[in-house]
PDBQT receptor file of N, H, CA, C and O in Angstrom, charges set to zero:
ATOM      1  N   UNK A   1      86.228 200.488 157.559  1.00  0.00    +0.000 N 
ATOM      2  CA  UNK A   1      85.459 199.510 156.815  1.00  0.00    +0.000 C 
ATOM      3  C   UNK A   1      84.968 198.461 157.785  1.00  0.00    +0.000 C 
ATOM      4  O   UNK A   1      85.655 197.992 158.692  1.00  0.00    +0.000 OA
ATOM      5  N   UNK A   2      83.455 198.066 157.457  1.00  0.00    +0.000 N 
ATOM      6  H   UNK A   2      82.896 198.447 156.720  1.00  0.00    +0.000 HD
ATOM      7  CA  UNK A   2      83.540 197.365 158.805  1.00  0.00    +0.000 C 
ATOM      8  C   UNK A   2      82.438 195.691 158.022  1.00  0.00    +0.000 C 
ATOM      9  O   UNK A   2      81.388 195.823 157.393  1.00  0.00    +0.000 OA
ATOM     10  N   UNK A   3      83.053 194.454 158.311  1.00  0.00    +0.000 N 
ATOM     11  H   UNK A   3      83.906 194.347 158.821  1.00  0.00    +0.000 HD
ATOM     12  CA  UNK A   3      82.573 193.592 157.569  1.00  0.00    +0.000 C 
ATOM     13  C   UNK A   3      81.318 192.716 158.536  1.00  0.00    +0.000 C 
ATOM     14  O   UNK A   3      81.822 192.012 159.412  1.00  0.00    +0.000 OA
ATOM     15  N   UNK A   4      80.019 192.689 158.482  1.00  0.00    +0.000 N 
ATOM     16  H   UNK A   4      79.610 193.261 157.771  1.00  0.00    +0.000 HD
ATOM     17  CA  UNK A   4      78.919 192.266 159.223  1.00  0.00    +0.000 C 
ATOM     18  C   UNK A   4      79.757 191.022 159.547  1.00  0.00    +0.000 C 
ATOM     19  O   UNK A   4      80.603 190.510 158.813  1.00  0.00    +0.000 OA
ATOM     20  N   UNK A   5      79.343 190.585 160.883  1.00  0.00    +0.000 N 
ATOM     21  H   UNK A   5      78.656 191.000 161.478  1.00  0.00    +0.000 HD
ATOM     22  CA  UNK A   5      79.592 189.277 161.251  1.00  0.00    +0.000 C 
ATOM     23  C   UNK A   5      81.442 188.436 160.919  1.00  0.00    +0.000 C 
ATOM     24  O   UNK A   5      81.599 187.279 160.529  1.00  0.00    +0.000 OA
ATOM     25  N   UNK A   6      82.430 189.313 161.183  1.00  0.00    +0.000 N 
ATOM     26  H   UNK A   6      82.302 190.252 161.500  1.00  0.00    +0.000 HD
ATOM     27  CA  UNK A   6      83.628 188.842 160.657  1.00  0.00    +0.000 C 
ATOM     28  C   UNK A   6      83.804 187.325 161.305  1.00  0.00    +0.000 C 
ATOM     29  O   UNK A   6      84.604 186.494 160.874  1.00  0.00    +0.000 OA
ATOM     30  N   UNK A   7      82.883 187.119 162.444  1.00  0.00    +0.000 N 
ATOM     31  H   UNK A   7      82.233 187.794 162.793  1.00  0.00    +0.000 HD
ATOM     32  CA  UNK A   7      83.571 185.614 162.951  1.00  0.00    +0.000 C 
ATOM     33  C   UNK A   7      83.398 184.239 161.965  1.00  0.00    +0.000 C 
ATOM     34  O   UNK A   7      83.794 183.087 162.139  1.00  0.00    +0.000 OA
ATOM     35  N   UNK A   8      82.447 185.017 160.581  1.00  0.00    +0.000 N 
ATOM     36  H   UNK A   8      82.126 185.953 160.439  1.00  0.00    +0.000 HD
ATOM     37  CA  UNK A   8      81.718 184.171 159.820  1.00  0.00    +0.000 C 
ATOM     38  C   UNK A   8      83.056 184.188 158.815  1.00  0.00    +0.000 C 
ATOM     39  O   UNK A   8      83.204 183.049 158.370  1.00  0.00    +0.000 OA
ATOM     40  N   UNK A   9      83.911 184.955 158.392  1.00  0.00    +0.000 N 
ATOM     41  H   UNK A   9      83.790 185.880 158.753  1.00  0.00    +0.000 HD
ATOM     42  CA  UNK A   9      84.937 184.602 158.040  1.00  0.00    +0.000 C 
ATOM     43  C   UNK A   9      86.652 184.820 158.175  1.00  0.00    +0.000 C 
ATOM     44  O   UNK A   9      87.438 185.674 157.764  1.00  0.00    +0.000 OA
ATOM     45  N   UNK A  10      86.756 183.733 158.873  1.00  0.00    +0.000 N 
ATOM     46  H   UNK A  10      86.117 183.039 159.206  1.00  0.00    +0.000 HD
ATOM     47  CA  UNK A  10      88.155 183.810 159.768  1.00  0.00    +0.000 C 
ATOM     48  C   UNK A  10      88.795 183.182 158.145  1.00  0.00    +0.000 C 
ATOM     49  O   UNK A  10      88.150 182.749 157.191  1.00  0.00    +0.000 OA
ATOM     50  N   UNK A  11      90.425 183.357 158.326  1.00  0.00    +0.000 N 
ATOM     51  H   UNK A  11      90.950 183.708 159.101  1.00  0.00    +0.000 HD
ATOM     52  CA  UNK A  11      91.075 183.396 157.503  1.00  0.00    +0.000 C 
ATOM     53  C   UNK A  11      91.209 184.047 156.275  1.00  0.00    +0.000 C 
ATOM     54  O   UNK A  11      91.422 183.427 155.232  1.00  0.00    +0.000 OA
ATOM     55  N   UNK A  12      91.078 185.471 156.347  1.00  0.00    +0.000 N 
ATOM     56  H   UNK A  12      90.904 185.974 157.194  1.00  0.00    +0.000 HD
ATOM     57  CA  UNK A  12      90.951 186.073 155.112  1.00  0.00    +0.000 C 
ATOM     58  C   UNK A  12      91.822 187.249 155.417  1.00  0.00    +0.000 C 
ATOM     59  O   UNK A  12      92.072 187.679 156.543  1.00  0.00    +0.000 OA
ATOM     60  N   UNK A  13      92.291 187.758 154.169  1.00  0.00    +0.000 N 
ATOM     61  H   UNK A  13      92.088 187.408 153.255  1.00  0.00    +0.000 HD
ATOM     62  CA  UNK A  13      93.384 188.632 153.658  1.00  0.00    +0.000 C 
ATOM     63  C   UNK A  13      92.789 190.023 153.154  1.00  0.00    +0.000 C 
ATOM     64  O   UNK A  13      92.273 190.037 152.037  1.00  0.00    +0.000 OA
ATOM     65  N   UNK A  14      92.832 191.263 153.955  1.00  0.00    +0.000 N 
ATOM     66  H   UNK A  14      93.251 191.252 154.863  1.00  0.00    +0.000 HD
ATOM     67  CA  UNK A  14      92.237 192.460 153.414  1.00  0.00    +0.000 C 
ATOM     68  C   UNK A  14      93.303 193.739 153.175  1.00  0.00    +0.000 C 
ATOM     69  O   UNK A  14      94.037 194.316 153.978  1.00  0.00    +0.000 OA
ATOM     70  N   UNK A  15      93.091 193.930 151.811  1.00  0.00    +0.000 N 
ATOM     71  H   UNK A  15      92.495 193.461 151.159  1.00  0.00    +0.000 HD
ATOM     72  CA  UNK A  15      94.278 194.911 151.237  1.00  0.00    +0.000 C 
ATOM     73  C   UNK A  15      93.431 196.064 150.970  1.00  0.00    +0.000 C 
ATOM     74  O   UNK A  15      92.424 195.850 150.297  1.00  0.00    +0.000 OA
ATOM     75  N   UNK A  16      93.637 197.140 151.338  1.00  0.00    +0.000 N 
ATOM     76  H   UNK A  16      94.455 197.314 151.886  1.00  0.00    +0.000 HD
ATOM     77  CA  UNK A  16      93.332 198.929 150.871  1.00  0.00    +0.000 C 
ATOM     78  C   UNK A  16      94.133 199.636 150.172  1.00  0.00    +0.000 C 
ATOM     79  O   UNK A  16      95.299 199.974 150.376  1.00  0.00    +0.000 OA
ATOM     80  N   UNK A  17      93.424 199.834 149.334  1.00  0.00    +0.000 N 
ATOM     81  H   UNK A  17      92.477 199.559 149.169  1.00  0.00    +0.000 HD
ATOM     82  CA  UNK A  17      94.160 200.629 148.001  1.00  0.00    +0.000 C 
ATOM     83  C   UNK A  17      93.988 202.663 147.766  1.00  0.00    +0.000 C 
ATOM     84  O   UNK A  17      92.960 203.335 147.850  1.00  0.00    +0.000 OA
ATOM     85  N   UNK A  18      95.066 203.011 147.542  1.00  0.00    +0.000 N 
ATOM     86  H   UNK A  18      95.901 202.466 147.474  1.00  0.00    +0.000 HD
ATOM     87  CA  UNK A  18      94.358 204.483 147.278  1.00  0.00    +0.000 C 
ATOM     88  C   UNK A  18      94.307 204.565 145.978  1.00  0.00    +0.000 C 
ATOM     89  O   UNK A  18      94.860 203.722 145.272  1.00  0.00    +0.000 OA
ATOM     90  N   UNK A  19      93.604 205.639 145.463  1.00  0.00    +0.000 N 
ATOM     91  H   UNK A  19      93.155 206.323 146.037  1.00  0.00    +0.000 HD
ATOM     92  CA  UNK A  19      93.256 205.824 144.527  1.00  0.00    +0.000 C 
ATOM     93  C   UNK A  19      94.359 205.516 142.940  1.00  0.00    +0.000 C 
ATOM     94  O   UNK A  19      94.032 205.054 141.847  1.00  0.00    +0.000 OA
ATOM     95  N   UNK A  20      95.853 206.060 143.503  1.00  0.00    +0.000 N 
ATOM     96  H   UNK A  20      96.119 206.435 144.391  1.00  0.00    +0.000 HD
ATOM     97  CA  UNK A  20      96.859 205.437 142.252  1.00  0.00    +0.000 C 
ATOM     98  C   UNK A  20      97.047 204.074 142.439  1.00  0.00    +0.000 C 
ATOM     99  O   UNK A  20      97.910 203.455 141.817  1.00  0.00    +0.000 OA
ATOM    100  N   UNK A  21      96.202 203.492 143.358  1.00  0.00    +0.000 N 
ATOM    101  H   UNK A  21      95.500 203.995 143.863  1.00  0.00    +0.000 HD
ATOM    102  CA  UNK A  21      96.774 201.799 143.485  1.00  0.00    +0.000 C 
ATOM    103  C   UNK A  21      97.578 201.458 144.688  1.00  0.00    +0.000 C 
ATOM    104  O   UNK A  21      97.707 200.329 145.162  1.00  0.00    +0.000 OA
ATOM    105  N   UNK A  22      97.964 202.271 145.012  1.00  0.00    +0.000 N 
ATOM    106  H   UNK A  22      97.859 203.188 144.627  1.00  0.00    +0.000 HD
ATOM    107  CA  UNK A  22      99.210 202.286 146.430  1.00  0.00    +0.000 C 
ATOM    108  C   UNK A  22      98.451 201.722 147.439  1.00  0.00    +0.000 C 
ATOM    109  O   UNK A  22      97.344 202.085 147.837  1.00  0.00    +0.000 OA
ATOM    110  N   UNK A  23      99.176 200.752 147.839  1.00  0.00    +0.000 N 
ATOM    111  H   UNK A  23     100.075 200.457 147.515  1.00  0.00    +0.000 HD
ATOM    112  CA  UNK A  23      98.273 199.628 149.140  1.00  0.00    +0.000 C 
ATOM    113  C   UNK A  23      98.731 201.070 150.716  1.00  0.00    +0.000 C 
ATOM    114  O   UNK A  23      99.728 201.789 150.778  1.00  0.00    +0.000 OA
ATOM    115  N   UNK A  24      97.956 201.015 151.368  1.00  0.00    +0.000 N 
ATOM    116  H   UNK A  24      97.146 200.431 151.317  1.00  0.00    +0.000 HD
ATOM    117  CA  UNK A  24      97.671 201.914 152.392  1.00  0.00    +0.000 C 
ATOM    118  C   UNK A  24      97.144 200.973 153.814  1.00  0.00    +0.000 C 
ATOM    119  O   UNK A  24      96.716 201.694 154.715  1.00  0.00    +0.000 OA
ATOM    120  N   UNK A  25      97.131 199.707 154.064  1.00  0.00    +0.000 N 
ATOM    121  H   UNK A  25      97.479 199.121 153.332  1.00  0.00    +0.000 HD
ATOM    122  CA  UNK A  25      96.478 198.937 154.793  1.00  0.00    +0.000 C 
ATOM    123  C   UNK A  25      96.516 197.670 154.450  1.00  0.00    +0.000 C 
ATOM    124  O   UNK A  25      95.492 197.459 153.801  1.00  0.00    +0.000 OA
ATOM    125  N   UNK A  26      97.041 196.871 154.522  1.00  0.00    +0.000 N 
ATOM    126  H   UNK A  26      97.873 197.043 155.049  1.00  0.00    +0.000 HD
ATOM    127  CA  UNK A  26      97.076 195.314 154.623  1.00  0.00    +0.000 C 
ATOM    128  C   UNK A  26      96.912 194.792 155.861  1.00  0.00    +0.000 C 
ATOM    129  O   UNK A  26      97.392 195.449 156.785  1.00  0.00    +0.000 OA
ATOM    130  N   UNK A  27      96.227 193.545 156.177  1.00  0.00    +0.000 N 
ATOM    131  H   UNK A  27      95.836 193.011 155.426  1.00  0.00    +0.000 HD
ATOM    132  CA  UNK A  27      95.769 193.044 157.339  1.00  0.00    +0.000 C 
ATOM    133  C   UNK A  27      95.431 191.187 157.274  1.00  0.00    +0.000 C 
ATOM    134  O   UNK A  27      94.512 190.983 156.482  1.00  0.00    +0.000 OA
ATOM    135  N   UNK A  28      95.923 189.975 157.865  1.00  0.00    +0.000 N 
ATOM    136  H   UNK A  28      96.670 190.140 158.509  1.00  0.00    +0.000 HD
ATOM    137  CA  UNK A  28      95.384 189.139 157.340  1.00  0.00    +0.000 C 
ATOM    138  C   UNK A  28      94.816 188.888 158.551  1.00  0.00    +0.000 C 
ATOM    139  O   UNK A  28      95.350 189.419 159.524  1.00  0.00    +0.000 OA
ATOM    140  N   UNK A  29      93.664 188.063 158.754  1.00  0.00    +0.000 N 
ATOM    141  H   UNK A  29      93.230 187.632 157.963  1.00  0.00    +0.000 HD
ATOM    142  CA  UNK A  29      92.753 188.085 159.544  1.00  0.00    +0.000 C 
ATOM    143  C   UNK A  29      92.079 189.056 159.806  1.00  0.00    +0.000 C 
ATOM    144  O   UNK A  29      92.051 189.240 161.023  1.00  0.00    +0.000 OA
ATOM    145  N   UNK A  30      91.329 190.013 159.063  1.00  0.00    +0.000 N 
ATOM    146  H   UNK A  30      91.352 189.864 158.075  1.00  0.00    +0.000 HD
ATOM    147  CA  UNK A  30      90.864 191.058 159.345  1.00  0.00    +0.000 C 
ATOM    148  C   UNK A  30      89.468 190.909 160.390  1.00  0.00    +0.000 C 
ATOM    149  O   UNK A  30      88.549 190.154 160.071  1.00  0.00    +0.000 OA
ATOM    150  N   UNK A  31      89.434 191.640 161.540  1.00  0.00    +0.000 N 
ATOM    151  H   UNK A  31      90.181 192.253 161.799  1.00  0.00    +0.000 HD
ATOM    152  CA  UNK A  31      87.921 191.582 162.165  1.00  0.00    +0.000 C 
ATOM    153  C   UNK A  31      87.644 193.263 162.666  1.00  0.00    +0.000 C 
ATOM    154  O   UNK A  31      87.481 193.586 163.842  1.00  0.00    +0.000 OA
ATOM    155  N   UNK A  32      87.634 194.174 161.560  1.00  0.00    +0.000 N 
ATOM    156  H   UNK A  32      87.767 193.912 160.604  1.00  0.00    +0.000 HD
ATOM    157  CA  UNK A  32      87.131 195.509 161.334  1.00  0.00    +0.000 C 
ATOM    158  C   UNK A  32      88.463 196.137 162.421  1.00  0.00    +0.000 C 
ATOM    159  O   UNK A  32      87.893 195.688 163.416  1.00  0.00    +0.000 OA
ATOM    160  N   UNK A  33      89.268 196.550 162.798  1.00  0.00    +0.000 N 
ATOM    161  H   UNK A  33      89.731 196.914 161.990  1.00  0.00    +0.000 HD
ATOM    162  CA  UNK A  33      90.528 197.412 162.621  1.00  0.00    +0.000 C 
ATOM    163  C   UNK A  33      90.564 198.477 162.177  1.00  0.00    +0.000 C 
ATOM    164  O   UNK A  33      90.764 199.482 162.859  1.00  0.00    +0.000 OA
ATOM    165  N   UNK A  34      90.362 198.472 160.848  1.00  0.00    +0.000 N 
ATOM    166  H   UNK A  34      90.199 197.655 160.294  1.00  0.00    +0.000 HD
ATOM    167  CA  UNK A  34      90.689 199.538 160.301  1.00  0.00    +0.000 C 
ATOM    168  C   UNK A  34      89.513 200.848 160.328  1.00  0.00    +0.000 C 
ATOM    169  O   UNK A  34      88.299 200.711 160.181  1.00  0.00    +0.000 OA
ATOM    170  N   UNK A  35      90.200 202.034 160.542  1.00  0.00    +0.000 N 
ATOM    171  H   UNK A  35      91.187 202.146 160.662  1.00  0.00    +0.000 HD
ATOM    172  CA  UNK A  35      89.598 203.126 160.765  1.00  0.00    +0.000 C 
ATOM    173  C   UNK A  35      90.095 204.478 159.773  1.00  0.00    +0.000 C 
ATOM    174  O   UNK A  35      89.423 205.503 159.890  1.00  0.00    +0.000 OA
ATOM    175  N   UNK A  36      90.966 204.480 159.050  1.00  0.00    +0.000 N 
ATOM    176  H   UNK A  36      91.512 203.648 158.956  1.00  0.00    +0.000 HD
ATOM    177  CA  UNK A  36      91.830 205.599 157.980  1.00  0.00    +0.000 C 
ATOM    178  C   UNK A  36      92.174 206.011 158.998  1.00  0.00    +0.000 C 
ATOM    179  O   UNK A  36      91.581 207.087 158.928  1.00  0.00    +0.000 OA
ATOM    180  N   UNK A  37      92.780 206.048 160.142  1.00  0.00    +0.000 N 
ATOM    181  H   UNK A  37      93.262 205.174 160.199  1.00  0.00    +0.000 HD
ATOM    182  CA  UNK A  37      93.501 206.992 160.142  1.00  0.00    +0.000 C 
ATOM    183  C   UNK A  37      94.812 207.246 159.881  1.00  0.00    +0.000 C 
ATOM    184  O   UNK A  37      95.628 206.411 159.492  1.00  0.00    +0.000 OA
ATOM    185  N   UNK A  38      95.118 208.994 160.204  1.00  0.00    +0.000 N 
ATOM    186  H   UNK A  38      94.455 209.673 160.519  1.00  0.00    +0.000 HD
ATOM    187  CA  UNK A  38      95.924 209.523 159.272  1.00  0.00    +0.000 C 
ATOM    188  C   UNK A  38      96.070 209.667 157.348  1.00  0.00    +0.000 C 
ATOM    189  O   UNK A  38      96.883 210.283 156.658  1.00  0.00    +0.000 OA
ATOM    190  N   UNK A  39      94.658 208.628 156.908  1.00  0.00    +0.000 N 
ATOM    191  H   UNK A  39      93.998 208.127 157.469  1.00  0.00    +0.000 HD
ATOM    192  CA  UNK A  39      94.702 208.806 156.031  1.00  0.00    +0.000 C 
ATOM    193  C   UNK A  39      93.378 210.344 154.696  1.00  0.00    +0.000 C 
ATOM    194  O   UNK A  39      92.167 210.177 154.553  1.00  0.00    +0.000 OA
ATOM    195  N   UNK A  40      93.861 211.074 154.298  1.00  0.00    +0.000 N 
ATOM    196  H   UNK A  40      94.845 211.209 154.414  1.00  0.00    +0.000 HD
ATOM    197  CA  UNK A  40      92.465 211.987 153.619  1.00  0.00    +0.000 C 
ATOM    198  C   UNK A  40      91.312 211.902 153.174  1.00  0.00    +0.000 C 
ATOM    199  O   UNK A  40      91.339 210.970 152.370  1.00  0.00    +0.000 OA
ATOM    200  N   UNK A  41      90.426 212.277 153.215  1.00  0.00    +0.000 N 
ATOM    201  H   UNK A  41      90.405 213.034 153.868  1.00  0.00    +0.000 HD
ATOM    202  CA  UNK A  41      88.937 211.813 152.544  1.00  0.00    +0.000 C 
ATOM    203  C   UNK A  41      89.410 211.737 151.195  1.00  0.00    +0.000 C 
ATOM    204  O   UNK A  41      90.152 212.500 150.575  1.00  0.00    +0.000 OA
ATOM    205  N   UNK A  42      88.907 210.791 150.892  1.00  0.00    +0.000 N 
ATOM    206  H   UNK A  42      88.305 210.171 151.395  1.00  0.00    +0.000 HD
ATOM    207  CA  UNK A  42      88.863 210.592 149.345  1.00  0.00    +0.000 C 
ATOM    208  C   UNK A  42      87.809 208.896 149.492  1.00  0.00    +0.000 C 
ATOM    209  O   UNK A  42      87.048 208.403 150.326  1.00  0.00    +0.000 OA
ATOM    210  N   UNK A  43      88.458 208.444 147.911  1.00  0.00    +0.000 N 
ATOM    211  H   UNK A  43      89.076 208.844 147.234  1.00  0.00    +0.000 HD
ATOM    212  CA  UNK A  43      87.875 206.823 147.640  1.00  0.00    +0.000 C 
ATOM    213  C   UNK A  43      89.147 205.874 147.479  1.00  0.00    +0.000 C 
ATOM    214  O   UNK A  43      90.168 205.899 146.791  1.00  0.00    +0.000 OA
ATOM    215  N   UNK A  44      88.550 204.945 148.531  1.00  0.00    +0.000 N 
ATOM    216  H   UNK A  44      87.721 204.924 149.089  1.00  0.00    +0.000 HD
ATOM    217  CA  UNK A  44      89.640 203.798 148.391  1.00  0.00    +0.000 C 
ATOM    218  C   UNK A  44      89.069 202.470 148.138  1.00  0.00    +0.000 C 
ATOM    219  O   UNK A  44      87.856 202.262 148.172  1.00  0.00    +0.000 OA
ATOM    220  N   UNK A  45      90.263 201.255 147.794  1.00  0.00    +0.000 N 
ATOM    221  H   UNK A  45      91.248 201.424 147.767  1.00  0.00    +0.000 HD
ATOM    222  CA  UNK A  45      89.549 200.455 147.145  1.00  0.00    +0.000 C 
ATOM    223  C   UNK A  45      90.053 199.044 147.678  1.00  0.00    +0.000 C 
ATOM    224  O   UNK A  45      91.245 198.741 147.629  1.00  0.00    +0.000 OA
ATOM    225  N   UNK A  46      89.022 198.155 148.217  1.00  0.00    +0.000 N 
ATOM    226  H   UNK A  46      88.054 198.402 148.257  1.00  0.00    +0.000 HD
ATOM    227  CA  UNK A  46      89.872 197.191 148.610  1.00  0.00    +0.000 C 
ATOM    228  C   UNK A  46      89.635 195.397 148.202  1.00  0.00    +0.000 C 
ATOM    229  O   UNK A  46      88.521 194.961 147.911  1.00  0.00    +0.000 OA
ATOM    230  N   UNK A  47      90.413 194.852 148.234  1.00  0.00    +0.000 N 
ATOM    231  H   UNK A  47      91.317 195.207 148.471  1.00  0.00    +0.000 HD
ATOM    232  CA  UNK A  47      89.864 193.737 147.785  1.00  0.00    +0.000 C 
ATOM    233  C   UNK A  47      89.902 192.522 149.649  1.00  0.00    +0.000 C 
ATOM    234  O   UNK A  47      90.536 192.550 150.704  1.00  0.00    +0.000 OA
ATOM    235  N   UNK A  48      89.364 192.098 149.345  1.00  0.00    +0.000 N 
ATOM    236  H   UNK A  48      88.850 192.075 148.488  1.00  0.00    +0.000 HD
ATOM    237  CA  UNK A  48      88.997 191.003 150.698  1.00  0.00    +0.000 C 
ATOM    238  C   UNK A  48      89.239 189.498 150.331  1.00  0.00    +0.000 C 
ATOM    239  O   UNK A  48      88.256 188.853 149.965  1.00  0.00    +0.000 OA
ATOM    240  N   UNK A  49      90.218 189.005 150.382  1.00  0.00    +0.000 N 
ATOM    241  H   UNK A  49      91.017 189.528 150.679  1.00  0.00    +0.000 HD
ATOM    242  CA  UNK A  49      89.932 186.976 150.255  1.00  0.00    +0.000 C 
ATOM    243  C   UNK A  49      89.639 186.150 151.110  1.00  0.00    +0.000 C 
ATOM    244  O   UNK A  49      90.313 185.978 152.125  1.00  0.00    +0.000 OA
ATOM    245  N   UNK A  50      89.130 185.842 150.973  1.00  0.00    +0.000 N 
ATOM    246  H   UNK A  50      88.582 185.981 150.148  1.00  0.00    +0.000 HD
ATOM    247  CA  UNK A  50      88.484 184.640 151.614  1.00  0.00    +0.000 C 
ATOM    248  C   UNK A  50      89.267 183.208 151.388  1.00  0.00    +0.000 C 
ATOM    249  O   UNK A  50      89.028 182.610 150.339  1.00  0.00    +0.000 OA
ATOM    250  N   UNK A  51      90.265 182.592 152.404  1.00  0.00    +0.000 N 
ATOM    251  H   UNK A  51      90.460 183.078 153.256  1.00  0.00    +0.000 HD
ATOM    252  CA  UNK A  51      90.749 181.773 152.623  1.00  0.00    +0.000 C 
ATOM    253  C   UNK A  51      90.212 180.186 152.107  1.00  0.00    +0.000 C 
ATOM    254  O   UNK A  51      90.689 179.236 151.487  1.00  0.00    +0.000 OA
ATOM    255  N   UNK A  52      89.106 180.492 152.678  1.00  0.00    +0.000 N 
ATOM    256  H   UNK A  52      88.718 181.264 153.182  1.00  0.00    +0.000 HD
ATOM    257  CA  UNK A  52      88.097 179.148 152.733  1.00  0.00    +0.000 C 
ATOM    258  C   UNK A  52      87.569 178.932 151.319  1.00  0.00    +0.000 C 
ATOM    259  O   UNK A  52      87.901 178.044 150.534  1.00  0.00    +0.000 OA
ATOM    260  N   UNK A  53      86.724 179.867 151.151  1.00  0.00    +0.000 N 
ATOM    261  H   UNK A  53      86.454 180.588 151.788  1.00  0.00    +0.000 HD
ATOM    262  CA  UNK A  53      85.963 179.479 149.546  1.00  0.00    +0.000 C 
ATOM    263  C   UNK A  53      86.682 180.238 148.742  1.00  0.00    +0.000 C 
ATOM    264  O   UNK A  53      86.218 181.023 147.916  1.00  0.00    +0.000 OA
ATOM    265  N   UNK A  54      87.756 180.041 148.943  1.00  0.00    +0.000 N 
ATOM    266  H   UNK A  54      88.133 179.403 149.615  1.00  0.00    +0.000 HD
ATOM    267  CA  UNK A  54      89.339 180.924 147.727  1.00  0.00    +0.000 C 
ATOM    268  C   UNK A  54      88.261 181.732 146.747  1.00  0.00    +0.000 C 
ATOM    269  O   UNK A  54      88.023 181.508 145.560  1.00  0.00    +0.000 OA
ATOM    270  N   UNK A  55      87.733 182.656 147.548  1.00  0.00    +0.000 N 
ATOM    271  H   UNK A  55      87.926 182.837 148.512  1.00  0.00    +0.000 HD
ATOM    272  CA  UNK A  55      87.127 183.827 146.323  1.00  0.00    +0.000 C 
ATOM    273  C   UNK A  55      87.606 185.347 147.051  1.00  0.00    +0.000 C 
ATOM    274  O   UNK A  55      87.685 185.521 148.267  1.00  0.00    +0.000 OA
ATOM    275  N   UNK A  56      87.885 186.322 146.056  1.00  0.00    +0.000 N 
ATOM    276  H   UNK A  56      87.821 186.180 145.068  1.00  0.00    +0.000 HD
ATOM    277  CA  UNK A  56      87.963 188.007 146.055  1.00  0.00    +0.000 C 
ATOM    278  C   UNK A  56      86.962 188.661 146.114  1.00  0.00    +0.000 C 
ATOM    279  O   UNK A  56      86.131 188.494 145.222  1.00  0.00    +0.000 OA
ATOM    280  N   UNK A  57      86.677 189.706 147.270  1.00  0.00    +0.000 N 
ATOM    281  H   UNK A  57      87.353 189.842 147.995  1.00  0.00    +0.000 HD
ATOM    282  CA  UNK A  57      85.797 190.359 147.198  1.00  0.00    +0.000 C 
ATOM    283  C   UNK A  57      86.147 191.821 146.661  1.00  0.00    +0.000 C 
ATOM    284  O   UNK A  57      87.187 192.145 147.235  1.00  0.00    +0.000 OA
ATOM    285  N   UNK A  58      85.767 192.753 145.883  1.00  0.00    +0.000 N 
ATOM    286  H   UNK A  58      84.923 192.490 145.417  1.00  0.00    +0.000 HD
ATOM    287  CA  UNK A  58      86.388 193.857 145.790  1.00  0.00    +0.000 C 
ATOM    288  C   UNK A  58      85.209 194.678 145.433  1.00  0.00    +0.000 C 
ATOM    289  O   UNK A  58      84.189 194.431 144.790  1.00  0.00    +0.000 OA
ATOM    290  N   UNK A  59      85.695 195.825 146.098  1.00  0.00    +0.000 N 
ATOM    291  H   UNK A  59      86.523 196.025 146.620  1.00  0.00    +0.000 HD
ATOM    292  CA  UNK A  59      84.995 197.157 146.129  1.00  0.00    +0.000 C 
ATOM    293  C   UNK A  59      85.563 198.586 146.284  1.00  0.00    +0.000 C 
ATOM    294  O   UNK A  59      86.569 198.991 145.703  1.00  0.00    +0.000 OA
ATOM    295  N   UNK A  60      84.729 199.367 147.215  1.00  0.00    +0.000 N 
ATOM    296  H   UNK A  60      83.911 199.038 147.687  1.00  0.00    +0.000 HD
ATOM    297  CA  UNK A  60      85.698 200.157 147.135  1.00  0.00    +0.000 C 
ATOM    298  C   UNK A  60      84.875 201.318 148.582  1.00  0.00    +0.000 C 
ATOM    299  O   UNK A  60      83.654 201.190 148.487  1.00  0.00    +0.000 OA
ATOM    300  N   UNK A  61      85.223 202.234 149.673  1.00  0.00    +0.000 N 
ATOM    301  H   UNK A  61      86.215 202.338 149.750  1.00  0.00    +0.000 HD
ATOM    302  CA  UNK A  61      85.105 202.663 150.612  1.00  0.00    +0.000 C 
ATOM    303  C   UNK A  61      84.711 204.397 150.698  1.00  0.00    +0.000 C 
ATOM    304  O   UNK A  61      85.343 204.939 149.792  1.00  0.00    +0.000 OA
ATOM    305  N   UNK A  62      84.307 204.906 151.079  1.00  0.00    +0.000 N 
ATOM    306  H   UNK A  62      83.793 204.467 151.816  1.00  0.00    +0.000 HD
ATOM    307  CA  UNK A  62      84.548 206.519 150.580  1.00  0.00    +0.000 C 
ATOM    308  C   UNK A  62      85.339 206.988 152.222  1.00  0.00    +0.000 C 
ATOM    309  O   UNK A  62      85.050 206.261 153.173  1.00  0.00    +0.000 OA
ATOM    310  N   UNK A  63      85.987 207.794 152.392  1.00  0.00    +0.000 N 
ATOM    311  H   UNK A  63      86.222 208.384 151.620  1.00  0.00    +0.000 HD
ATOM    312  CA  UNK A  63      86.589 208.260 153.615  1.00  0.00    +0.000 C 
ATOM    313  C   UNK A  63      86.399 209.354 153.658  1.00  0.00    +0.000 C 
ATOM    314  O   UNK A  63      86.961 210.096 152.853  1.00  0.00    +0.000 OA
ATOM    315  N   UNK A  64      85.432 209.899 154.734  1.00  0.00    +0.000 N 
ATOM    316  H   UNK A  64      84.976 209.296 155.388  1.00  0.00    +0.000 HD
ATOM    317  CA  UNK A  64      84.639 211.661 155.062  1.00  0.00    +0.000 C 
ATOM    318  C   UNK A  64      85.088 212.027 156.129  1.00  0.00    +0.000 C 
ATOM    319  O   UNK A  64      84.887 211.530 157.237  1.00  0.00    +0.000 OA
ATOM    320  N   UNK A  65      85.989 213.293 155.732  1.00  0.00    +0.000 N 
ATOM    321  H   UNK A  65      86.152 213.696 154.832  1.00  0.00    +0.000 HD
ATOM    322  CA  UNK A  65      86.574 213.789 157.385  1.00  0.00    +0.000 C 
ATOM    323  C   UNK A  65      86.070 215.389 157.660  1.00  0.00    +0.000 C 
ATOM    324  O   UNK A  65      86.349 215.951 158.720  1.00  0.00    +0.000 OA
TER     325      UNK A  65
């Protein structure tokens, strides 16, 4: 997952979800890291906070192997 411009938001909390809900990736300060691996193609789902303007971003990723 990769977030444009992460220096634009420092202090934020990014959780990955699989499909039953099971967190698979937690990270605070996220600045793009994450890559699945070891994890299967499928859809995952993650939510993003934002420290600063205390708001949730949530969506969700597709993983193609």
């Amino acid at each position: 997952m990769v977030i444009p411009k992460p220096y634009l938001y420092p202090e934020n909390n990014l959780n990955i979800y699989n499909r039953w809900g099971e967190p698979v990736y937690q990270k605070r300060d996220y600045a793009n890291e994450w890559n699945a691996t070891g994890l299967p193609s499928g859809t995952y789902y993650y939510s993003l906070y934002l420290f600063r303007s205390n708001k949730t971003h949530k969506g969700w990723v597709q993983v193609m192997r």
